[in-house]
Biopython code that builds the backbone (N, CA, C, O; Angstrom):
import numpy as np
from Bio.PDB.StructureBuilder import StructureBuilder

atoms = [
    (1, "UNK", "N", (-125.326, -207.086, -67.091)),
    (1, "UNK", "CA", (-126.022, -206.037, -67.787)),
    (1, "UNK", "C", (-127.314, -206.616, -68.347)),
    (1, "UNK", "O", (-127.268, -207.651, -69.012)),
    (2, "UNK", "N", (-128.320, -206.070, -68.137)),
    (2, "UNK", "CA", (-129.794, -206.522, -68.897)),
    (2, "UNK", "C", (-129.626, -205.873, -70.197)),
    (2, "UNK", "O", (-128.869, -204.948, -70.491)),
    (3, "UNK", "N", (-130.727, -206.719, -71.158)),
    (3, "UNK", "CA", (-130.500, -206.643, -72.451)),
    (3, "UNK", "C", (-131.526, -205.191, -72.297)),
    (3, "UNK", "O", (-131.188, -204.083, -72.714)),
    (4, "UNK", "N", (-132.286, -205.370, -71.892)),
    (4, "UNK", "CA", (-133.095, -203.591, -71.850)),
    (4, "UNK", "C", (-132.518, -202.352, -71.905)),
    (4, "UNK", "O", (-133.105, -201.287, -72.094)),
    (5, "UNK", "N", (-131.148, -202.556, -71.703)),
    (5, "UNK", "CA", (-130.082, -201.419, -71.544)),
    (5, "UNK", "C", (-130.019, -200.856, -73.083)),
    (5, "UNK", "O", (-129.648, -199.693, -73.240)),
    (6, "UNK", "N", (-130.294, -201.472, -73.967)),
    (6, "UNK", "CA", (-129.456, -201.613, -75.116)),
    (6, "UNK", "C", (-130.718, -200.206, -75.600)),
    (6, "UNK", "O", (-130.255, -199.353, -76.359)),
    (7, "UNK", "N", (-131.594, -200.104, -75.337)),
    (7, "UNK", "CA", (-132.575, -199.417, -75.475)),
    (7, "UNK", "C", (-131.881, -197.893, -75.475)),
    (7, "UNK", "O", (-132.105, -196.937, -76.217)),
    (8, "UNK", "N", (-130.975, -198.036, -74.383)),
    (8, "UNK", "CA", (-130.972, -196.521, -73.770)),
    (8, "UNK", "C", (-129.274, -196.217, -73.924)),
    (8, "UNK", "O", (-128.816, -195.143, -73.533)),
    (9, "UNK", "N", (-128.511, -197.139, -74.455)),
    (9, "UNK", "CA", (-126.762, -197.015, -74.401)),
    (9, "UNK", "C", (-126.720, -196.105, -75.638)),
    (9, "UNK", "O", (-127.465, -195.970, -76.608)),
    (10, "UNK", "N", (-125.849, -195.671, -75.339)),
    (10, "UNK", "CA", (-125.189, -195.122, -77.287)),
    (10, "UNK", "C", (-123.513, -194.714, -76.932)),
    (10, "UNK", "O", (-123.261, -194.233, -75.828)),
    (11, "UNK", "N", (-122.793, -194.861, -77.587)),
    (11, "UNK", "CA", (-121.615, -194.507, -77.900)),
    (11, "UNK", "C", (-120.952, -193.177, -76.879)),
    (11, "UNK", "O", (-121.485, -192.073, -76.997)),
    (12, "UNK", "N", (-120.361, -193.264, -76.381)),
    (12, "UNK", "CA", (-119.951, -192.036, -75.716)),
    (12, "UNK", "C", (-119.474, -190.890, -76.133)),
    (12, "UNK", "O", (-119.543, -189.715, -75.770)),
    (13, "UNK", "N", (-118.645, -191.881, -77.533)),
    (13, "UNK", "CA", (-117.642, -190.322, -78.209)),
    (13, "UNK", "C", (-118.506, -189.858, -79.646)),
    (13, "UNK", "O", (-118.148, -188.969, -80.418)),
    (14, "UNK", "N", (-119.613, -190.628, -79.761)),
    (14, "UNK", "CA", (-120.159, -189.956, -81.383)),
    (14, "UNK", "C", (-121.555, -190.020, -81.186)),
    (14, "UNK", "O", (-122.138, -189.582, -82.178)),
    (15, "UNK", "N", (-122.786, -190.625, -79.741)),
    (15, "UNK", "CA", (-123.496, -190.653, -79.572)),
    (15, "UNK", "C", (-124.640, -191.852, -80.778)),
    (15, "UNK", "O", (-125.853, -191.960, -80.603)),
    (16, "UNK", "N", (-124.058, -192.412, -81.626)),
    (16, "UNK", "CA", (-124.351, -193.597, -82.206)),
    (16, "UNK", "C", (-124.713, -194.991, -81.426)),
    (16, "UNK", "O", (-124.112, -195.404, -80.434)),
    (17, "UNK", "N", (-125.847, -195.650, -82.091)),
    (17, "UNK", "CA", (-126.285, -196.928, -81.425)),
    (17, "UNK", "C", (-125.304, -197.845, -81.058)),
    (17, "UNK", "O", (-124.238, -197.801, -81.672)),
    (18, "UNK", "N", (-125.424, -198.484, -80.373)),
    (18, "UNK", "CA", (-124.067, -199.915, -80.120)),
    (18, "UNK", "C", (-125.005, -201.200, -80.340)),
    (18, "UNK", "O", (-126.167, -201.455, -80.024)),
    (19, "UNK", "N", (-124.302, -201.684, -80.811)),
    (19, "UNK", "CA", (-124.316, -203.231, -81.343)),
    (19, "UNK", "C", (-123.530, -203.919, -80.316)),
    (19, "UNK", "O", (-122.377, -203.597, -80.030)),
    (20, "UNK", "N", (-124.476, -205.301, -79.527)),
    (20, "UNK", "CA", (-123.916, -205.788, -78.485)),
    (20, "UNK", "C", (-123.803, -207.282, -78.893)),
    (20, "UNK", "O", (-124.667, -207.975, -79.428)),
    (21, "UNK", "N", (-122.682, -207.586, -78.562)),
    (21, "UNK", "CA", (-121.717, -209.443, -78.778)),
    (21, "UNK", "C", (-121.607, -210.109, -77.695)),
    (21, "UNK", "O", (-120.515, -210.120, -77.126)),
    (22, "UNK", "N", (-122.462, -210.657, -77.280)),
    (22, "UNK", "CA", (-122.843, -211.514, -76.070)),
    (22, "UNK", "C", (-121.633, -212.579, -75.838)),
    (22, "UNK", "O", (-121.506, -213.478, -76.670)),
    (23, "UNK", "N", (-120.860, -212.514, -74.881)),
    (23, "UNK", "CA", (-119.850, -214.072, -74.822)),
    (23, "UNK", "C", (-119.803, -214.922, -73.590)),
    (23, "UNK", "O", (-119.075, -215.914, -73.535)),
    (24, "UNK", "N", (-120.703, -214.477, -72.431)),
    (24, "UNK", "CA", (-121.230, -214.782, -71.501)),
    (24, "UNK", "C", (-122.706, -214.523, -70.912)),
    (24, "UNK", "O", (-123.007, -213.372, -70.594)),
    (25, "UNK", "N", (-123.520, -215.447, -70.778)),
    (25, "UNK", "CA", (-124.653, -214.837, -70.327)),
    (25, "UNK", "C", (-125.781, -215.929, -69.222)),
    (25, "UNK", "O", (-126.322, -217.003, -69.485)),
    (26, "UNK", "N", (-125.804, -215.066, -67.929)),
    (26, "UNK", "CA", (-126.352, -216.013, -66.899)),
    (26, "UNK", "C", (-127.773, -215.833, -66.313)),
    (26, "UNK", "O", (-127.809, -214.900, -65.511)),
    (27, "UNK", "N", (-128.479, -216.212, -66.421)),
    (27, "UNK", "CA", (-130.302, -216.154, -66.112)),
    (27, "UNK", "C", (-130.578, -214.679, -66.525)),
    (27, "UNK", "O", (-130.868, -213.759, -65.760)),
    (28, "UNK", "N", (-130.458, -214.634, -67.639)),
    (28, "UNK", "CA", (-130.612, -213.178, -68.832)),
    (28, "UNK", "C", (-129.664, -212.317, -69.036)),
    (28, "UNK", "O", (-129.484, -211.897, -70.179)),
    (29, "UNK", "N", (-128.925, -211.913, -68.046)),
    (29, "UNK", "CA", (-128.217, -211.392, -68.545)),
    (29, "UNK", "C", (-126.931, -211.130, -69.089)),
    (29, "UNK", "O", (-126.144, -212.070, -68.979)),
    (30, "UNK", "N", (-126.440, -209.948, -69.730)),
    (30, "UNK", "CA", (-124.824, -210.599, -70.034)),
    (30, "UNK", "C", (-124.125, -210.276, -68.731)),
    (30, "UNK", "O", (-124.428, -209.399, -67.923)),
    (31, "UNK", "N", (-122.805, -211.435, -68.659)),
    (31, "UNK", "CA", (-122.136, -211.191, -67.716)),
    (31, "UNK", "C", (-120.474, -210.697, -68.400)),
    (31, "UNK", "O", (-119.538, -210.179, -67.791)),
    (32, "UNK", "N", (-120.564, -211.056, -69.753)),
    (32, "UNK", "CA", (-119.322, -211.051, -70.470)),
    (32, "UNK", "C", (-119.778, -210.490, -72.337)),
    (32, "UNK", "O", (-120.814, -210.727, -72.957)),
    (33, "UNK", "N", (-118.697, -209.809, -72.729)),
    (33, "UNK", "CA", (-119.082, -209.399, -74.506)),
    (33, "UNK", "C", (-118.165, -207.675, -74.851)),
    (33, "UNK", "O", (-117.220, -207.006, -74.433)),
    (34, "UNK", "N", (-118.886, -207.658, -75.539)),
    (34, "UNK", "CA", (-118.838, -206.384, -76.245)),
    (34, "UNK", "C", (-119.764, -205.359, -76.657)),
    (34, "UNK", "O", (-120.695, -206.051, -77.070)),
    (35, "UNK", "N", (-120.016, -204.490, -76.770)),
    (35, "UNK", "CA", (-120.911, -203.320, -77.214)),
    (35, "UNK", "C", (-119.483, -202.409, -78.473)),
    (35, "UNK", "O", (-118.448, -201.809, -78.187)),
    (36, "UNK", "N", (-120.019, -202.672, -79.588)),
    (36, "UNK", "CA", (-119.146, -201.847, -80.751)),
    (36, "UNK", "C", (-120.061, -200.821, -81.395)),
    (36, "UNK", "O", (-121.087, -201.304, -81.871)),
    (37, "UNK", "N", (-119.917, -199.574, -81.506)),
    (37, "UNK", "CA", (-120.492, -198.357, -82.492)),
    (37, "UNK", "C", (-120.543, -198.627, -83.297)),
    (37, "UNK", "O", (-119.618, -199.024, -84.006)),
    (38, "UNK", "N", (-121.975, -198.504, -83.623)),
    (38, "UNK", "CA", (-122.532, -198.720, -85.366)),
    (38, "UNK", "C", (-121.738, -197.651, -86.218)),
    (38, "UNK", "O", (-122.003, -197.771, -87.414)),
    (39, "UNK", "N", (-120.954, -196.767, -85.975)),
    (39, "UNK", "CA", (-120.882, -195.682, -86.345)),
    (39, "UNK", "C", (-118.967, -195.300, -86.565)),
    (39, "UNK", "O", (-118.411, -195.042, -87.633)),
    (40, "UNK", "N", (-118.436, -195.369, -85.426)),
    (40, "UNK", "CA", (-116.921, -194.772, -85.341)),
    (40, "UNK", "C", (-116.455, -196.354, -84.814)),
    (40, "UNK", "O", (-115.376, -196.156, -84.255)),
    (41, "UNK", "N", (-116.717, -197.593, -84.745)),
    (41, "UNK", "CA", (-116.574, -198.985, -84.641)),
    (41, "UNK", "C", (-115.412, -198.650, -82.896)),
    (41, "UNK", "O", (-114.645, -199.549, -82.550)),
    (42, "UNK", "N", (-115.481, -197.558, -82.200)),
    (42, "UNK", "CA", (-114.967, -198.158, -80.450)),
    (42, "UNK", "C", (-116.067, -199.353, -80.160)),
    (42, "UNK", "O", (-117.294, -199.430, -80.208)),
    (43, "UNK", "N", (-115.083, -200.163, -79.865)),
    (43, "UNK", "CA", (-115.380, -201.213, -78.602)),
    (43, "UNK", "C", (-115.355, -200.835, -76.867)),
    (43, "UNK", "O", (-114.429, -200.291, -76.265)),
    (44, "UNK", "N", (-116.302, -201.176, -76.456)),
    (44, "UNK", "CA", (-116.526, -201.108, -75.357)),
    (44, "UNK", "C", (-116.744, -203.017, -74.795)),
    (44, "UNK", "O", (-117.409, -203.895, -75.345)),
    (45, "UNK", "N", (-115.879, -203.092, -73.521)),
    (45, "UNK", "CA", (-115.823, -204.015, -73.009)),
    (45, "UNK", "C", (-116.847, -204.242, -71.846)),
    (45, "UNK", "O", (-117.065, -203.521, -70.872)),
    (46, "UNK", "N", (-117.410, -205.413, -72.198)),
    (46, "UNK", "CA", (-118.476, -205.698, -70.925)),
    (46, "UNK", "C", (-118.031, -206.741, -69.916)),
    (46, "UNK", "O", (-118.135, -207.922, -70.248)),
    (47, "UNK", "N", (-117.495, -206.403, -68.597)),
    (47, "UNK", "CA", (-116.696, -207.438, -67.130)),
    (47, "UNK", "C", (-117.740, -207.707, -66.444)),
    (47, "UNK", "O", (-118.544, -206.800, -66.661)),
    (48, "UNK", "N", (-118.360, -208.787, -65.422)),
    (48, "UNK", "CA", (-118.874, -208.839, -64.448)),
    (48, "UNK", "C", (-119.868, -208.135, -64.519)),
    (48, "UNK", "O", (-120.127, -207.466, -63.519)),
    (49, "UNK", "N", (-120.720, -208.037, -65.644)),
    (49, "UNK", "CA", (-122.024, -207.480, -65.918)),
    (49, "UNK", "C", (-121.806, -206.201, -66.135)),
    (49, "UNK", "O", (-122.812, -205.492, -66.117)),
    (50, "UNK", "N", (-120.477, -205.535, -66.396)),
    (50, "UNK", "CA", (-120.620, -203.934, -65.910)),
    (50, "UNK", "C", (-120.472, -203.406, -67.368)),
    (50, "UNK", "O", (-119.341, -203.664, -67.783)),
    (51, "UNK", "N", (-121.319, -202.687, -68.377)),
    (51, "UNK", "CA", (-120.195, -202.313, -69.780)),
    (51, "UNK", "C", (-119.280, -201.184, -69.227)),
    (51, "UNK", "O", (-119.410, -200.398, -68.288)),
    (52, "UNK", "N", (-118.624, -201.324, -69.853)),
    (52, "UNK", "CA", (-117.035, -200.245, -69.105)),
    (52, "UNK", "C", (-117.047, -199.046, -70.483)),
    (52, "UNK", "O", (-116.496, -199.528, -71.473)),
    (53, "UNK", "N", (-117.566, -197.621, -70.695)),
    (53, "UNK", "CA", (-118.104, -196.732, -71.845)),
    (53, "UNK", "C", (-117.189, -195.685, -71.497)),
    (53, "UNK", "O", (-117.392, -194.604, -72.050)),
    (54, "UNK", "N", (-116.287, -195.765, -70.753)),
    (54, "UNK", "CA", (-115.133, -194.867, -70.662)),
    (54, "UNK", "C", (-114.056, -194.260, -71.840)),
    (54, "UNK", "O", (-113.187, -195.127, -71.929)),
    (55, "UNK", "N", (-113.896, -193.706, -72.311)),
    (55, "UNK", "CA", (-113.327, -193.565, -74.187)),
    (55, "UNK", "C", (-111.885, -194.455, -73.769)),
    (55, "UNK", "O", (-111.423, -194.628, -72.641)),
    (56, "UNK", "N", (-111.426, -194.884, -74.921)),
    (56, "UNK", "CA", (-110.362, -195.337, -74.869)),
    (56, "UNK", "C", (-109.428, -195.367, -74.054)),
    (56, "UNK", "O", (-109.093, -196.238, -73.251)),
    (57, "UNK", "N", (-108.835, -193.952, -74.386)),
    (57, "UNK", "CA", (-107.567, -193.386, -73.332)),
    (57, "UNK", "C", (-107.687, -193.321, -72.407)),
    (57, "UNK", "O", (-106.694, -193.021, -71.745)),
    (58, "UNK", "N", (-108.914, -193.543, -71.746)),
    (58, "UNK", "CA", (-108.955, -193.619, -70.110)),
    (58, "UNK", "C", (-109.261, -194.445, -69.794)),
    (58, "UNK", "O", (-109.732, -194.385, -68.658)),
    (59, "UNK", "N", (-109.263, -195.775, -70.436)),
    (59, "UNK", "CA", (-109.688, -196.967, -69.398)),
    (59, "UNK", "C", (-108.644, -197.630, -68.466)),
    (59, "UNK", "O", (-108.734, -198.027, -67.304)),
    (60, "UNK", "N", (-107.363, -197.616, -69.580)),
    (60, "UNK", "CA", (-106.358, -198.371, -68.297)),
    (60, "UNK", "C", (-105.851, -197.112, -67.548)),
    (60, "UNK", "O", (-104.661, -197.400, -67.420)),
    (61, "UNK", "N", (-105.973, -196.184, -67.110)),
    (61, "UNK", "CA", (-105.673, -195.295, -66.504)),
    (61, "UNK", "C", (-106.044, -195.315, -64.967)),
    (61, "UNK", "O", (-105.741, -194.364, -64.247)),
]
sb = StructureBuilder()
sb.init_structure("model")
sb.init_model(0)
sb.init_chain("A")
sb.init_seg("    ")
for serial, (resi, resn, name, xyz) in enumerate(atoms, 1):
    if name == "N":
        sb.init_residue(resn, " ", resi, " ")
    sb.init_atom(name, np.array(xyz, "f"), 0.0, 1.0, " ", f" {name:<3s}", serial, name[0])
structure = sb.get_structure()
């Protein structure tokens, strides 16, 4: 994921900014972390560069 994203993400279920926690990162970008709502605190998980913004109940689904 490029950090430029962060510009344009927001929260899926309350439309609030996300705050992003970098825990992997390879010639800029993240490959691993978190994105958490400034707002209703969902975590969103970031795999293989991808953030995954699916609400809760449907991710392991």
């Amino acid at each position: 994921m490029r950090h430029d994203l962060m510009d344009i993400l927001v929260c899926p279920l309350c439309k609030a900014k996300l705050e992003l926690a970098v825990t992997k990162e390879e010639a800029g970008e993240v490959v691993e972390g978190t994105l958490t709502c400034t707002a209703c605190n969902e975590r969103y998980p970031i795999e293989d560069g991808i953030p995954n913004l699916l609400p809760p109940d449907l991710r392991d689904a």
